[in-house]
Residue, then its C-alpha position, 0 to 999 in steps of 0.5 A: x500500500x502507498x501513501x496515496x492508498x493510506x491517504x486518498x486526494x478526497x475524504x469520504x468521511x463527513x466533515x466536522x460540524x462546530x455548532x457548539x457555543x465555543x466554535x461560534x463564539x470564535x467565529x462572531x469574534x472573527x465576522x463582528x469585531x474582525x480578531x485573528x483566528x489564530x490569536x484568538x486560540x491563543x487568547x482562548x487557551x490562555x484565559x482558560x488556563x487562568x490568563x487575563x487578555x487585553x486586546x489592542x486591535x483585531x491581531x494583537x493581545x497581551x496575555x497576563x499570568x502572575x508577572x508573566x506577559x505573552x504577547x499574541x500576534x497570529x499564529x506565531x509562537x515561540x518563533x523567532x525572527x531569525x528563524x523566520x528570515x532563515x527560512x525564507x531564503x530556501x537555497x540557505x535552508x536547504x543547505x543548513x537541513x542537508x548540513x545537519x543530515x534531514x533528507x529534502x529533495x535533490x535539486x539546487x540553485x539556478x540563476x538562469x533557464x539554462x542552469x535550471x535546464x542543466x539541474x534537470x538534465x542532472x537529475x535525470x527527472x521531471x522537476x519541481x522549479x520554485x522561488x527561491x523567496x516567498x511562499x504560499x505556493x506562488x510561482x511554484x511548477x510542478x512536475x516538468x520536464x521539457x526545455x521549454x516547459x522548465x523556462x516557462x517555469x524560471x520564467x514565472x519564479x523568477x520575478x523578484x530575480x534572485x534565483x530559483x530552487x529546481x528539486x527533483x519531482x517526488x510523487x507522494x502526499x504532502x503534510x504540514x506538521x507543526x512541530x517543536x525540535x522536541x515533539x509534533x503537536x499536529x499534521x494536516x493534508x491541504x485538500x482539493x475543495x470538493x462536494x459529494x453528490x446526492x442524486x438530486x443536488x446541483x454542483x453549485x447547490x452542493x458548494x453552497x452546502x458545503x459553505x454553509x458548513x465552513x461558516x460554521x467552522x472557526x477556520x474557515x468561517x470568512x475562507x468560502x470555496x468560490x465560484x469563479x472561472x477556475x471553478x468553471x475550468x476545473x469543471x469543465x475539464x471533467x465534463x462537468x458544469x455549475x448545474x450538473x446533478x452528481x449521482x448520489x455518493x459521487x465526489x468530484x474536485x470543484x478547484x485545482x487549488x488546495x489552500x486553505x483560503x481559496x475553498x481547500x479543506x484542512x484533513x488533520x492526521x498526527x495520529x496515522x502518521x508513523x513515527x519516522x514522518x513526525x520525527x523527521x519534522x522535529x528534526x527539521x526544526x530543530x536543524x534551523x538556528x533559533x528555531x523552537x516551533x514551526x511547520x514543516x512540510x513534508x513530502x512522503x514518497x509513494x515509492x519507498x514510503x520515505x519522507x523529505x523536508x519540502x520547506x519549513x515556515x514560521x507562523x504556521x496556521x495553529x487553527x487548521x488542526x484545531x478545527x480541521x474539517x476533516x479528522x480529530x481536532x487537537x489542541x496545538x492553541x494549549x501546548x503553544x501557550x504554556x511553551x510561550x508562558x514557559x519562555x516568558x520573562x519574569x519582570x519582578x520590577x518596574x522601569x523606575x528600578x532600571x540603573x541609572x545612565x551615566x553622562x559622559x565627560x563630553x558630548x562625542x560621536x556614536x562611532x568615532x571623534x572624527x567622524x561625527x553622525x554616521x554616513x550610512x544608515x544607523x541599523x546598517x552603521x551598528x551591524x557593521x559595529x557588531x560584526x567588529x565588536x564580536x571579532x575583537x572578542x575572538x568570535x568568528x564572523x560570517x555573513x549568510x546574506x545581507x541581513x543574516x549573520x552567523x558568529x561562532x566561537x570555542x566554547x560558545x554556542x553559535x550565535x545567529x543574528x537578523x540584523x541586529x536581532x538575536x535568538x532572544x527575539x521572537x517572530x512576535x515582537x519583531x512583527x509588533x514593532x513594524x506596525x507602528x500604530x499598534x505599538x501606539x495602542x500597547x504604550x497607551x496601555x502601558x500608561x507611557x505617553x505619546x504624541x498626538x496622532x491621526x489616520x490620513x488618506x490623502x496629501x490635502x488632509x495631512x497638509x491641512x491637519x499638518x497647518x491646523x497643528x502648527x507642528x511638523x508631522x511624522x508621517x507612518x504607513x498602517x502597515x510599517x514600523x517608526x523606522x518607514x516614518x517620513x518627516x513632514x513640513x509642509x511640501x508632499x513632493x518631498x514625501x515617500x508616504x504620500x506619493x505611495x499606494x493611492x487612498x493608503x492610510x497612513x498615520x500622522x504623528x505630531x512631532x512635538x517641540x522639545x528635546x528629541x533623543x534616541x535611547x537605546x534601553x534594555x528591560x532593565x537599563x540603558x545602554x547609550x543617550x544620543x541625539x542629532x545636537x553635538x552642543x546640547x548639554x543634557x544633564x543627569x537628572x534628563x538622562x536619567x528619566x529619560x532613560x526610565x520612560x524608555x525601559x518603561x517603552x521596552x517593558x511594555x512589549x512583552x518579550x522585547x530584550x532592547x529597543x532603540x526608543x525614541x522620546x521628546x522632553x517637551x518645551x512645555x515643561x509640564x507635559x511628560x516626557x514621551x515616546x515618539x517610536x520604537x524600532x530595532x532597525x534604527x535608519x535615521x543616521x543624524x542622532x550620532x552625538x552620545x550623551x550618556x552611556x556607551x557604544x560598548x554596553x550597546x554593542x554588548x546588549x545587542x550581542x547578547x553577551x555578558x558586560x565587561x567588568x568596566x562597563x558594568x561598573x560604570x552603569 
């Protein structure tokens, strides 16, 4: 017996319904008050297990258990932003998953139609040819052989221009297993949508069936199969129409396309997996630095029953084996709470206990006396930092790619960096921190001050609101981080928010008068004060309450180890001090005069290794 004959294309069992309370509790949050399905069950097995929840927007939460915090965003769990970016790139992954001895499909990196022609001709074999970036089976071609078949698929992979992965095609079934490097939690099969017959139904009337069934499921609730024209091709390539009456017990495929949200069903199937397949999974994760949890999907072979590691993902979909259409349903939204409760800091104290930052005997750059603010961007500008600083301390420094770092020294575990960020990032975090505005919403929360805001669609209203306010504005897209902010004053030829997506929303921040410094704080201190004047003299008692508010900031974001926190005195002397933004990715290379602090306690936060007896003494 194959795979295929344990695990046909179509399930003749019937769906699962979810009529119960929960199920449509779940479903009216998701329709009425727009919330993620993937942080609601997240947000469910928290409270359950005793978590209070607060929600800021319809994608975050923060849950709360005794001095414990977990920030909820999606489906992602104990992921990490390096992983993530690892596993992206599948030319880097599939070489870290061969290094480490997990089995994935023969095949390699072809830059141009003849080198995906060549890889072919190698192999022997019909091919699969894919992106080497990005996901959700875009681009993909499966099954190829011919010379202009195999252009053909260069051709459509190839648009972001970096090369595509050809892998040898393996018939099989493919399953999607969310795992950690310990143990799998679930495994579903991505099936074709399609309806079974009843005698007296049309194939529309039995969509429309079947649909009404997915409203009722958590998971597929605003997922409906359409009826589109790939319906009427699909249909029709099997002599079929939209009005054909199926005879009862017959089941057809009504979609060539198998996601989830285009109309395919989730079949979950951890218990009729063997052992080998979900050890194969756990190996792949644990194979990926800084990877704790994520999906694999894997390949099992019809011929010899063997599986091979396709590709692995961060924020895999938690829900699809919650509520699965087809198959028993398990509870990966408990085991992904108590792992992220489990990895959550304790935060005993509040800001107000972080160490004091000491002034320096006298304003100086960032970076070097002579040199004064930094010429290239200051995230840019501080991992080239990095790079030397780890070096100088005996580790050895290799870049993987323009954002990944790898630092290895005797004695040490590697170290793994996307960017600046360490393993002590998670996916979560680094996600937050590129929506501005939520990060607005968390502070708020938080008590923390921040300026004035306004969502804006058109250059005529910012530049209204920008004359009403008599201040210049910090201009953020909704869907980017402070680091993309513009700073507006009065001409919308000079900004690249507003010349952007036509109607886009972007978020207009008053950029408040006063002191603007940039402090670069952990949970518990800060490590440097800079700002964009070499002849402000800021004082102790300025360092140090600003360096409150900006541990404050950091604290507020559950699981954030340090940020690069932006906050403004004001003029007025009665207003508070605030935050203007947070990022990890500072850009802006003006504020290079430090006033507090140290680029070596900087440097040293950011590596995430143990402060030299020196720099200790002097925080």
């Amino acid at each position: 017996m194959t795979i295929t004959d344990q695990f046909p294309p179509i399930v003749p069992d019937p769906p699962n319904t979810y009529d119960d309370s929960e199920s449509q509790f779940l479903v009216a949050e998701q329709i009425e008050r727009g919330r993620n399905i993937g942080t609601l069950v997240l947000a469910r097995s928290a409270e359950r297990d005793g978590a209070s929840v607060r929600w800021y927007g319809g994608y975050t939460a923060v849950a709360t258990k005794g001095s414990r915090q977990v920030l909820l965003r999606g489906h992602m769990c104990t992921d990490t932003a390096t992983s993530g970016l690892l596993v992206k790139d599948k030319v880097l992954t599939k070489g870290i998953l061969r290094d480490a001895g997990v089995s994935t499909p023969k095949g390699g990196l072809a830059q141009t139609p003849e080198d995906a022609i060549d890889i072919q001709r190698r192999l022997g074999c019909a091919v699969v040819v894919k992106p080497r970036f990005g996901g959700q089976g875009k681009g993909v071609t499966v099954n190829v052989e011919t010379p202009p078949e195999i252009t053909e698929a260069f051709r459509q992979a190839n648009s972001g221009r970096r090369g595509v992965l050809v892998e040898e095609f393996i018939e099989g079934v493919e399953f999607r297993i969310i795992a950690s490097p310990e143990e799998s939690f679930g495994a579903i099969r991505r099936l074709l949508p399609h309806v079974e017959g009843d005698g007296i139904s049309t194939i529309r009337a039995l969509i429309d069936s079947k649909n009404h069934v997915r409203r009722l499921n958590p998971n597929n609730c605003k997922l409906m199969i359409p009826v589109d024209n790939t319906t009427r091709r699909h249909l029709g390539r099997q002599g079929l129409e939209l009005e054909t009456v199926l005879p009862a017990g017959t089941r057809v495929t009504v979609r060539n396309v198998g996601g989830i949200s285009s109309g395919g069903d989730a079949s979950e199937c951890l218990d009729l997996l063997d052992s080998a397949t979900k050890e194969l999974a756990s190996q792949a994760i644990g194979a990926v630095p800084t990877m704790d949890w994520g999906g694999a999907d894997i390949l099992v072979s019809n011929e010899t029953g063997w599986g091979y590691v396709l590709e692995l993902n961060t924020n895999a979909a938690i829900s699809n084996s919650t509520f699965p259409v087809y198959g028993e349903p398990k509870d990966v939204g408990t085991s992904a709470w108590k792992r992220m409760l489990s990895r959550a800091p304790l935060d005993l104290h509040d800001a107000s206990t972080a160490s004091p930052v000491r002034n320096t005997v006298a304003v100086s750059s960032l970076f070097s006396p002579e040199s004064g603010p930094p010429r290239k961007r200051l995230g840019k500008q501080l991992a080239i930092e990095l790079g030397h600083f780890l070096q100088d301390r005996g580790w050895r420094v290799e870049r993987k790619s323009a954002r990944i770092m790898r630092a290895q020294r005797v004695g040490n575990d590697d170290k793994w960096f996307n960017g600046l960020m360490d393993e002590r990032f998670p996916a979560s975090v680094s996600s937050l921190l590129r929506r501005h505005h939520t990060v607005r919403q968390v502070l708020r929360g938080a008590g923390i001050s921040i300026p004035r805001a306004i969502y804006m669609s058109d250059p005529g209203s910012v530049h209204e609101y920008w004359d009403r306010s008599q201040d210049d504005l910090a201009l953020v897209p909704r869907d980017r981080g402070w680091a993309r902010r513009d700073l507006y004053q009065g001409s919308p030829a000079n900004s690249d928010v507003l010349s952007g997506e036509s109607g886009a929303k972007v978020l207009a921040q008053q950029v408040v008068s006063g002191v603007h410094l940039q402090v670069f704080a952990a949970r518990s201190r800060v490590m440097a004060v800079v700002s964009a004047d070499s002849k402000f003299i800021l004082s102790a008692d300025q360092a140090h309450n600003a360096g409150i508010v900006a541990t404050g900031a950091v604290r507020a974001i559950p699981g954030l180890p340090w940020a690069v926190v932006d906050v403004v005195i004001p003029a007025t002397h009665h207003r508070p001090i605030m935050v203007e933004g947070m990022t990890v990715t500072p850009r802006a290379s003006e504020f290079g005069y430090l006033h507090a602090g140290s680029l070596e306690a900087l440097l040293e936060e950011i590596a995430g290794v143990e402060p030299s007896r020196q720099v200790a003494s002097s925080l």
